[in-house]
VOKELUM-175266 format. One record per residue (C-alpha): x, z, y. Coordinates in steps of 0.2 Angstrom, whole numbers, padded with zeros to 4 digits, always signed. Each point is the difference from the previous one (the first is absolute). Layout:
BEGIN
XZY;...
This chain:
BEGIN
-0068+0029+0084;-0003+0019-0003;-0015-0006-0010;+0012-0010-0009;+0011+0015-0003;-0013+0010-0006;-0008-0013-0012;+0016-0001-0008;+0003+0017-0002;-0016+0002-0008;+0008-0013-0013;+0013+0011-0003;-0012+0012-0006;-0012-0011-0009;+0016-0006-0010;+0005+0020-0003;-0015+0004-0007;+0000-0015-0010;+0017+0004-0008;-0006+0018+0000;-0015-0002-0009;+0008-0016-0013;+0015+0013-0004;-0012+0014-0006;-0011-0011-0009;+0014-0007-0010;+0007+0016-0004;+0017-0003+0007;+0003+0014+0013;+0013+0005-0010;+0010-0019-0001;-0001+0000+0019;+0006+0019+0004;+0013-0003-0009;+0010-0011+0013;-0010+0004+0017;-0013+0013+0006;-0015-0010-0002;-0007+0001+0018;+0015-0013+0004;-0005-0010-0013;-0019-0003+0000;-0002-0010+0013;+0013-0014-0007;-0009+0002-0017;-0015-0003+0006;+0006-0015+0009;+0011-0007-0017;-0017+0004-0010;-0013-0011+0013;+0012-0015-0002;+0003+0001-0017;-0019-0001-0004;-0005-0014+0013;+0016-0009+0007;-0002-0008-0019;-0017-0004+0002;+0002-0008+0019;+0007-0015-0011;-0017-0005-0006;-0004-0004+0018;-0017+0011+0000;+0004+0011+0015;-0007-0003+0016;+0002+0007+0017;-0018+0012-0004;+0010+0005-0014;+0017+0005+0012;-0012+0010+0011;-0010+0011-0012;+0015+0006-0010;+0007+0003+0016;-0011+0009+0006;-0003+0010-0017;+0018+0004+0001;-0002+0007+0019;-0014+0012-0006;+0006+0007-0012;+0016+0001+0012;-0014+0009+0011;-0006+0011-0011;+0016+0007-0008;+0007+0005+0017;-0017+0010+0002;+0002+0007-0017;+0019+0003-0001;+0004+0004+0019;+0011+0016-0005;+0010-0010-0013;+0003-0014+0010;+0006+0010+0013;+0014+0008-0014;+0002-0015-0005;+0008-0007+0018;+0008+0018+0001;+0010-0007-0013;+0005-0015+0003;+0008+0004+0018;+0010+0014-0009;-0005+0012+0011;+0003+0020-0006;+0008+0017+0005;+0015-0008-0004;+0009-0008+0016;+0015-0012-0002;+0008-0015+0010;-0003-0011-0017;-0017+0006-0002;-0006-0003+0019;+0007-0015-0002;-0011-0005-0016;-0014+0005+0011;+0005-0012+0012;+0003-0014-0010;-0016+0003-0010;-0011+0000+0015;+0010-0014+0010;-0005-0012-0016;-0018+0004+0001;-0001-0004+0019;+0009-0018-0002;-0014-0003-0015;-0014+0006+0010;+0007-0012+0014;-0005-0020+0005;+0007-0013-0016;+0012-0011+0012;+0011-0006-0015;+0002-0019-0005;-0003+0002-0017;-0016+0011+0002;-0007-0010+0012;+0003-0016-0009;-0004+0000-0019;-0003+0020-0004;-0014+0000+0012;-0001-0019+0002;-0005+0001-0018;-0011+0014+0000;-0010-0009+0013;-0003-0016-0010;-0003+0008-0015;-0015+0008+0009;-0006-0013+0007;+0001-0011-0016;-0001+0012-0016;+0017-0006-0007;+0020-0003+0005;+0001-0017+0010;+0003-0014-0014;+0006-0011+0012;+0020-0001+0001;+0002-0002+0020;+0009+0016+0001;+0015+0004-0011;-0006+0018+0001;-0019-0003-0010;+0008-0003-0018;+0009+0020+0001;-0013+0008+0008;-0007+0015-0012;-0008+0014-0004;+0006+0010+0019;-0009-0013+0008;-0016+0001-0010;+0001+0019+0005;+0002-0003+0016;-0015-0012+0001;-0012+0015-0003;+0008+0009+0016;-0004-0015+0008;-0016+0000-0003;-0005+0016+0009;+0011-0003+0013;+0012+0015-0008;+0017-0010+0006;+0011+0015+0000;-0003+0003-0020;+0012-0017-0003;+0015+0012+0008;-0006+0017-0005;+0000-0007-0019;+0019+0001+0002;+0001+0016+0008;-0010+0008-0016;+0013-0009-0011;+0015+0011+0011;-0012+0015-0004;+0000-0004-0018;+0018-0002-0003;+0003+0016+0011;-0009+0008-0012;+0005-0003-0015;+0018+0005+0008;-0007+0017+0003;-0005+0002-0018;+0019-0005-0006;+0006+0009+0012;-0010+0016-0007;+0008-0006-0020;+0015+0003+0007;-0001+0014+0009;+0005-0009+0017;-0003+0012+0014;-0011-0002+0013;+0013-0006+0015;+0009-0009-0012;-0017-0009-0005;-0001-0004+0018;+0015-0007-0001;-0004-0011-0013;-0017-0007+0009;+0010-0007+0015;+0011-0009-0013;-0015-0009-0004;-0008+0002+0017;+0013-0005+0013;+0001-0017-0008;-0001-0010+0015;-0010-0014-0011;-0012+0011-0001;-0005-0004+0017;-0002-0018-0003;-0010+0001-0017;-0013+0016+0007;-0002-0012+0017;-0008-0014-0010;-0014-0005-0010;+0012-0006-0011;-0004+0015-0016;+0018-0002-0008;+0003+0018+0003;-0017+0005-0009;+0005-0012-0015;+0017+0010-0001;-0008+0015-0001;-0008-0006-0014;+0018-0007-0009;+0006+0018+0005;-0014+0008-0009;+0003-0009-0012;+0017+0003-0002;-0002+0021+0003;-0013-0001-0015;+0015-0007-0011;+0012+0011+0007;-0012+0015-0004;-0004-0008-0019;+0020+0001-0003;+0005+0017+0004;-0016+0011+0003;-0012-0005-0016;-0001-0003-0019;-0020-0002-0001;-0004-0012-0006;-0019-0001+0006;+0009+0003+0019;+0014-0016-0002;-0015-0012-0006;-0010+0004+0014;+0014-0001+0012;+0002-0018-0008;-0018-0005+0006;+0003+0007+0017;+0016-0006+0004;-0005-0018-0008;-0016+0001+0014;+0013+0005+0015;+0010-0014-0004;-0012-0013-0005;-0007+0004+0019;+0016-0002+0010;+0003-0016-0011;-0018-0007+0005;+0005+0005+0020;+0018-0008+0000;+0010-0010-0018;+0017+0007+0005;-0005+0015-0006;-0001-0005-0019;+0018+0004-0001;-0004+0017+0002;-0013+0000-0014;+0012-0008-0012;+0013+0012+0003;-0014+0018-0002;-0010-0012-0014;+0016-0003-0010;+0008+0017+0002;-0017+0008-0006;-0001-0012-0015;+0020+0005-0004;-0001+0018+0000;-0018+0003-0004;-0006-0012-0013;+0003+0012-0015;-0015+0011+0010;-0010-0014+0004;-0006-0012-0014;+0006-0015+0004;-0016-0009-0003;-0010+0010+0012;+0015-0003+0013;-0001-0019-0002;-0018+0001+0002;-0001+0012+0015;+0012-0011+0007;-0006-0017-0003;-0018+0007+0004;+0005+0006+0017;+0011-0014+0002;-0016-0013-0003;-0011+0010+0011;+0008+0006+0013;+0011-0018+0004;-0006-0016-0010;-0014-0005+0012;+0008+0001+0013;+0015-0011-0007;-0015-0013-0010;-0008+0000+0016;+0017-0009+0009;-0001-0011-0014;-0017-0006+0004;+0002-0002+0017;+0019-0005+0000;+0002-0010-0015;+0014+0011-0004;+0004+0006-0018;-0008+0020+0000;+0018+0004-0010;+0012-0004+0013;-0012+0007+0012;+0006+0015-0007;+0018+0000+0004;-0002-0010+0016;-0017+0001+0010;+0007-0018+0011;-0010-0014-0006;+0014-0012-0003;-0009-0014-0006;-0007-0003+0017;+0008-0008+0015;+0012+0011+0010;-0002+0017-0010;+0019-0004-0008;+0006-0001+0017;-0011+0017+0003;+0007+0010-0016;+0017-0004+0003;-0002+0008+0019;-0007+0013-0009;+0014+0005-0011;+0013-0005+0011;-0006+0011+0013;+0018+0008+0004;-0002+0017+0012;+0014-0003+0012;+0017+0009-0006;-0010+0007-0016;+0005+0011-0010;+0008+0007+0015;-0019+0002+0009;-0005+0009-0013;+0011+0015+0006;+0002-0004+0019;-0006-0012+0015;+0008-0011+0006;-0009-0008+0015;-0014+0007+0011;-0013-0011-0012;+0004+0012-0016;-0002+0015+0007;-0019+0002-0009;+0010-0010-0014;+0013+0011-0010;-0003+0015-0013;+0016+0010+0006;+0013+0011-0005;-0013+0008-0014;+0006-0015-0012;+0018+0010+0000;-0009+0012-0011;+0002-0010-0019;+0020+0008+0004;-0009+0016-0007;-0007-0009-0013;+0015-0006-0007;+0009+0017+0001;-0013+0008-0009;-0001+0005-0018;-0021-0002+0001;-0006-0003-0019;-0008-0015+0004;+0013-0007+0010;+0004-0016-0010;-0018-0006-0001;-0002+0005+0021;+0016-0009+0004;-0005-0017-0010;-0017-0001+0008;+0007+0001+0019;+0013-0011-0005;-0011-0014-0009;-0009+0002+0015;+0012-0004+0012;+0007-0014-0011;-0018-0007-0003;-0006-0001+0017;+0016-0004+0006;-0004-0017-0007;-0015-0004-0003;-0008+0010+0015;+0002+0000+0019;+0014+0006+0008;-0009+0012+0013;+0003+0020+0001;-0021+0004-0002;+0002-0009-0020;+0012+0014-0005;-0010+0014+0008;-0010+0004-0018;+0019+0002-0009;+0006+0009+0016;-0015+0014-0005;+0006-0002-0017;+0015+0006+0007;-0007+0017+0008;-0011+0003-0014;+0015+0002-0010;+0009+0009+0012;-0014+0015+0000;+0005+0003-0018;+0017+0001+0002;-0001+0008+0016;+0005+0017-0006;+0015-0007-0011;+0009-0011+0016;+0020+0003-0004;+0002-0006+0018;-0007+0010+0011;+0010-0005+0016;-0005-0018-0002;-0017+0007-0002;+0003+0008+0019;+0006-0015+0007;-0013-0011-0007;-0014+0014+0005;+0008+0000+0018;-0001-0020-0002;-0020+0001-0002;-0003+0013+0012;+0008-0013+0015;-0011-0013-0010;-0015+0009-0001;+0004+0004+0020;+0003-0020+0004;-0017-0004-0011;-0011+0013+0011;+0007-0009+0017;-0004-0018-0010;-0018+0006-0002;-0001+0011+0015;+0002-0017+0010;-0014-0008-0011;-0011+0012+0001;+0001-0001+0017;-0002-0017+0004;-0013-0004-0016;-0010+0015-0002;-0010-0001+0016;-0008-0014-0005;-0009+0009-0013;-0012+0009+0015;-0009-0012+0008;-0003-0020-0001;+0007-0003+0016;+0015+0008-0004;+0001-0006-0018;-0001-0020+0009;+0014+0005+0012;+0012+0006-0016;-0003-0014-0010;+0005-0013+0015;+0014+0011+0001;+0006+0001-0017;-0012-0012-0013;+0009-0018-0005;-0013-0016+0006;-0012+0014+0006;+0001-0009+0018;-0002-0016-0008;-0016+0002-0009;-0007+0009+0011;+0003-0016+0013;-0005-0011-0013;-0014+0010-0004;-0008-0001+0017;+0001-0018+0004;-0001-0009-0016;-0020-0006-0004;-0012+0011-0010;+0001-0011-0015;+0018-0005+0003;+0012-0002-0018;+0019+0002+0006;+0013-0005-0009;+0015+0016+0004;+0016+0002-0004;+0002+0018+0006;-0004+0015-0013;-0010+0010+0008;-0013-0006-0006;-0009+0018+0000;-0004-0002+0018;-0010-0016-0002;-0018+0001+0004;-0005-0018-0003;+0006-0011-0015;+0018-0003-0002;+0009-0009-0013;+0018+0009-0002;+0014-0013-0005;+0016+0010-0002;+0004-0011-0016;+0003-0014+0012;+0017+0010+0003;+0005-0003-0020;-0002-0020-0001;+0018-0003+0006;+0006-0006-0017;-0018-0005-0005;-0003-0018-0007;-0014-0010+0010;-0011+0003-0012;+0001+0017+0001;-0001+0001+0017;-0016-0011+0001;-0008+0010-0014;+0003+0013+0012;-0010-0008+0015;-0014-0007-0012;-0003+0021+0000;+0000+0002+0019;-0011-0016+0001;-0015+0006-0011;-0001+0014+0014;-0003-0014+0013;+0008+0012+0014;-0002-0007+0017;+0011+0009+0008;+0021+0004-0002;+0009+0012+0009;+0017+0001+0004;+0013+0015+0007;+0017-0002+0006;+0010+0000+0013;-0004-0019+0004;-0011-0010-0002;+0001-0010-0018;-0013-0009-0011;+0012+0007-0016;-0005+0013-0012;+0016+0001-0011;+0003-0015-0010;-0017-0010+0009;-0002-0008+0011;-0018+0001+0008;+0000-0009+0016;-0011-0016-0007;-0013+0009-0006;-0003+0012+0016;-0012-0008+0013;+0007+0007+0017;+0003+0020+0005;-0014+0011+0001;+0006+0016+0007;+0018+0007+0003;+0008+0015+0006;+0018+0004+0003;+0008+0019-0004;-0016+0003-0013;+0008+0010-0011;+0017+0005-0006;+0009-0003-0020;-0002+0014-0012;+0012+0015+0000;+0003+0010-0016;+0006+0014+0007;-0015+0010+0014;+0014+0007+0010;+0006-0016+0006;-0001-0002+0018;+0008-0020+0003;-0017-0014-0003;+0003-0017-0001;-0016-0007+0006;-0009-0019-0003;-0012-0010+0005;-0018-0003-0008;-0006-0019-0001;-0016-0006-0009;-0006-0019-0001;-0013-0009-0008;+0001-0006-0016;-0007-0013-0011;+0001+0008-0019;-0005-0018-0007;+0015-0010+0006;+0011+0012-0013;+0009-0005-0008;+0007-0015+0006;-0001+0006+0019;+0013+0011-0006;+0019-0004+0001;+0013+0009-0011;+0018+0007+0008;
């Protein structure tokens, strides 16, 4: 597990060089200095530049596991050598990023806290449902097989994108901490481009502090930097974005500066549209605001083409590929990345957006329950009050975006505090430049003290998974104990993948399917037939048959033959294995202590009787 640490650290530096060396060579030192000191932003453009070169290409299906590995490894020497070469920089460069100076302050000790707090929890096992089913799940079958998974067993292999295609070259070299660190370069990134607006508005140095713990005592933050979900790293990119804009509209008149600005914020947010779709509400908003106020700079040809070029490039073969494999039309891909047209995936898409966070909006401020306390942004939000009181130039066109975002999203977009995250840094950004105009400056001191408690109750959060996760990092031994302790269906598989036959194909309902060692067929969907026609539902079972799985394995707290809406019971040919207390149900939140444990049970199956053995609820 060190190993694995350091492997991924040495990512971290292959990237930085990378983005180091592709900023020079494109002239645009300048473009990126402009919003961040660059050292916090080359590793993240080197990662936006290696996706956008061979994510588009991955569609072709040409990449193998031979390929995985030597880029890999190409990446972890030149990782290598720039630590050799740049040990004095990089040294400056962590200096900076813990905030630490001659100055010494409560706000500023507490940066430093925070800052390094993060950094252990990324560094620390991946325990998480969602990274240990599709973000890594995926990342593992890609590997294996070159491509994303074209069956449509899972309700998850449709969305997955560009974060697991990055995560697959972690994979590869055993680098598993790299799939969490991702997100911990994203907080740097958006850290620093805070410093930078911070430095425009002549914001002194404790009140810069202060600032950072709006952004840093979010206690989501401890959800998305736990995970190999790369949300965070994708919002980093959006908040780039949105800073380069910013920059465009009150700091520059250059012409030559706004058109490359263009390219580079088209790149940024072409990126964190490849990784994740909701984010192309965001990139309309920056895209249609630069058109509005910068068209007479840029020819409107050359913006079309820019645009459609980097639109075509950088998304169509992802989106013509679903097509292929799907059936789906590429343009509704585009605004909905659920494959309708098959069986169950309407069921799936409305889940999707129906996905209602308990008491949201309220969440967004507050928790409410023990389960949402990695799950809320906090009393930052408060801060759009100084917003409205302001007399900030640009206020109109500021106040229009956040509120067609909360409109937008509010609608067509899920219900869940970690979706308004990129408008919530919105938020900040804005507050840097009017910082030194606030007409309120005891709500100011009130919301200040507010963070301070915050930022105090976020340490504790982290503090207690540091604790509990980080140990596992250090040895094997340790790293097994941590993930039986912690990791959802990690008991399970690890059952299952001691008794079950060499050649064995199981059919699993569980999502872990990470932890499998010998051939699993995950079939989640199962969960989404409830208002499927027969057809549909046999179409779906003409799929699992072509596997010809000899195996089915069942948890719960009893035992039953059903997997959701089927019935299994005449195709099975008598128990093979069982064991009771095998594992316990997923928990969103590490700091629970309560588990609700099941019971494994796996029989033989016959594949061939599908699917008439089957009998539909």
């Amino acid at each position: 597990m060190i190993i694995s640490i350091l492997l991924s650290i040495f990512f971290v530096s292959g990237f930085y060089l990378l983005g180091k060396k592709i900023i020079k060579i494109t002239k645009s030192q300048k473009i990126v200095e402009a919003v961040s000191d660059s050292h916090f932003q080359y590793p993240c453009l080197g990662i936006v530049f290696f996706l956008f070169v061979l994510y588009p290409i991955f569609f072709f299906e040409i990449y193998n596991k031979l390929f995985f590995v030597v880029t890999s490894s190409i990446l972890l020497i030149l990782g290598i050598f720039n630590i050799l070469l740049n040990f004095r920089s990089i040294k400056n460069f962590l200096k900076n990023i813990l905030s630490i100076n001659r100055k010494i302050s409560l706000v500023g000790f507490l940066v430093s806290i925070l800052v390094s707090l993060y950094f252990l929890i990324t560094i620390s096992p991946i325990t998480s449902g969602d990274s240990v089913s599709y973000h890594m799940g995926s990342a593992k079958y890609i590997f294996e097989n070159g491509i994303f998974s074209k069956y449509v067993f899972s309700s998850e292999y449709p969305i997955v994108g560009a974060g697991e295609f990055l995560n697959t070259f972690a994979f590869s070299v055993s680098a598993f901490q790299f799939t969490s660190i991702i997100n911990f370069l994203g907080l740097v990134s958006i850290l620093g481009i805070i410093k930078k607006f911070c430095f425009y508005s002549r914001v002194s140095y404790y009140n810069k502090n202060v600032l950072f713990l709006f952004i840093l005592s979010c206690p989501v933050l401890v959800f998305l930097t736990s995970t190999s979900k790369s949300q965070l790293f994708s919002t980093s990119l959006i908040f780039f974005s949105y800073a380069l804009l910013i920059y465009c509209l009150n700091y520059t008149k250059n012409k030559n500066f706004i058109m490359k600005s263009f390219f580079i914020l088209m790149i940024m947010s072409i990126v964190a549209i490849q990784n994740k779709i909701s984010f192309s509400l965001s990139f309309f908003i920056i895209i249609t605001t630069f058109f509005f106020y910068f068209i007479k700079k840029i020819d409107f040809k050359t913006f079309i083409f820019i645009f459609i070029l980097f639109f075509v490039v950088g998304l169509l073969p992802q989106v013509i590929w679903k097509q292929y494999v799907y059936g789906y039309p590429f343009y509704k891909f585009l605004i909905n990345p659920f494959p309708l047209n098959i069986p169950g995936y309407n069921e799936v898409y409305l889940g999707a957006k129906n996905y209602f966070q308990e008491k949201f909006p309220f969440i967004l401020f507050i928790p409410l329950n023990l389960s949402d306390l990695t799950q809320f942004i906090g009393v930052g939000m408060f801060s759009l009050f100084f917003l409205f009181k302001s007399n900030y130039k640009n206020k109109k066109i500021l106040l229009f975006i956040i509120i067609f975002f909360f409109i937008v999203y509010s609608i067509l977009g899920q219900k869940a505090s970690r979706f308004y995250l990129e408008i919530y840094l919105f938020i900040i950004l804005i507050l840097t430049l009017i910082f030194k105009k606030l007409k309120s400056k005891k709500m100011f001191s009130f919301l200040k003290n507010a963070i301070i408690l915050q930022s105090i109750f976020t340490i504790c959060i982290l503090s207690i998974g540091v604790f509990n996760l980080l140990p596992g990092s250090f040895s094997d031994k340790l790293n097994k104990k941590i993930l039986s302790q912690y990791a959802s269906g990690y008991n399970l598989y690890t059952w299952a993948n001691e008794v079950l036959p060499k050649n064995s194909i199981t059919m699993i309902s569980h999502r872990s399917y990470y932890f499998a060692e010998k051939k699993m067929i995950y079939v989640g969907m199962a969960n989404y037939f409830k208002n499927e026609t027969k057809n549909g539902k046999e179409f779906f079972l003409k799929q699992i048959k072509e596997e010809k799985p000899n195996y089915i394995l069942f948890y719960g707290d009893n035992e039953s033959f059903n997997y959701s809406e089927f019935n299994f019971k005449d195709c099975t040919k008598g128990l093979f294995k069982k064991k009771l207390d095998v594992g316990f149900h997923e928990r969103r939140n590490f700091l629970s202590i309560k588990k609700n444990y099941y019971n494994g049970y796996i029989y033989h199956l016959e594949a061939s009787l599908m699917p008439g053995c089957v009998k539909f609820n």
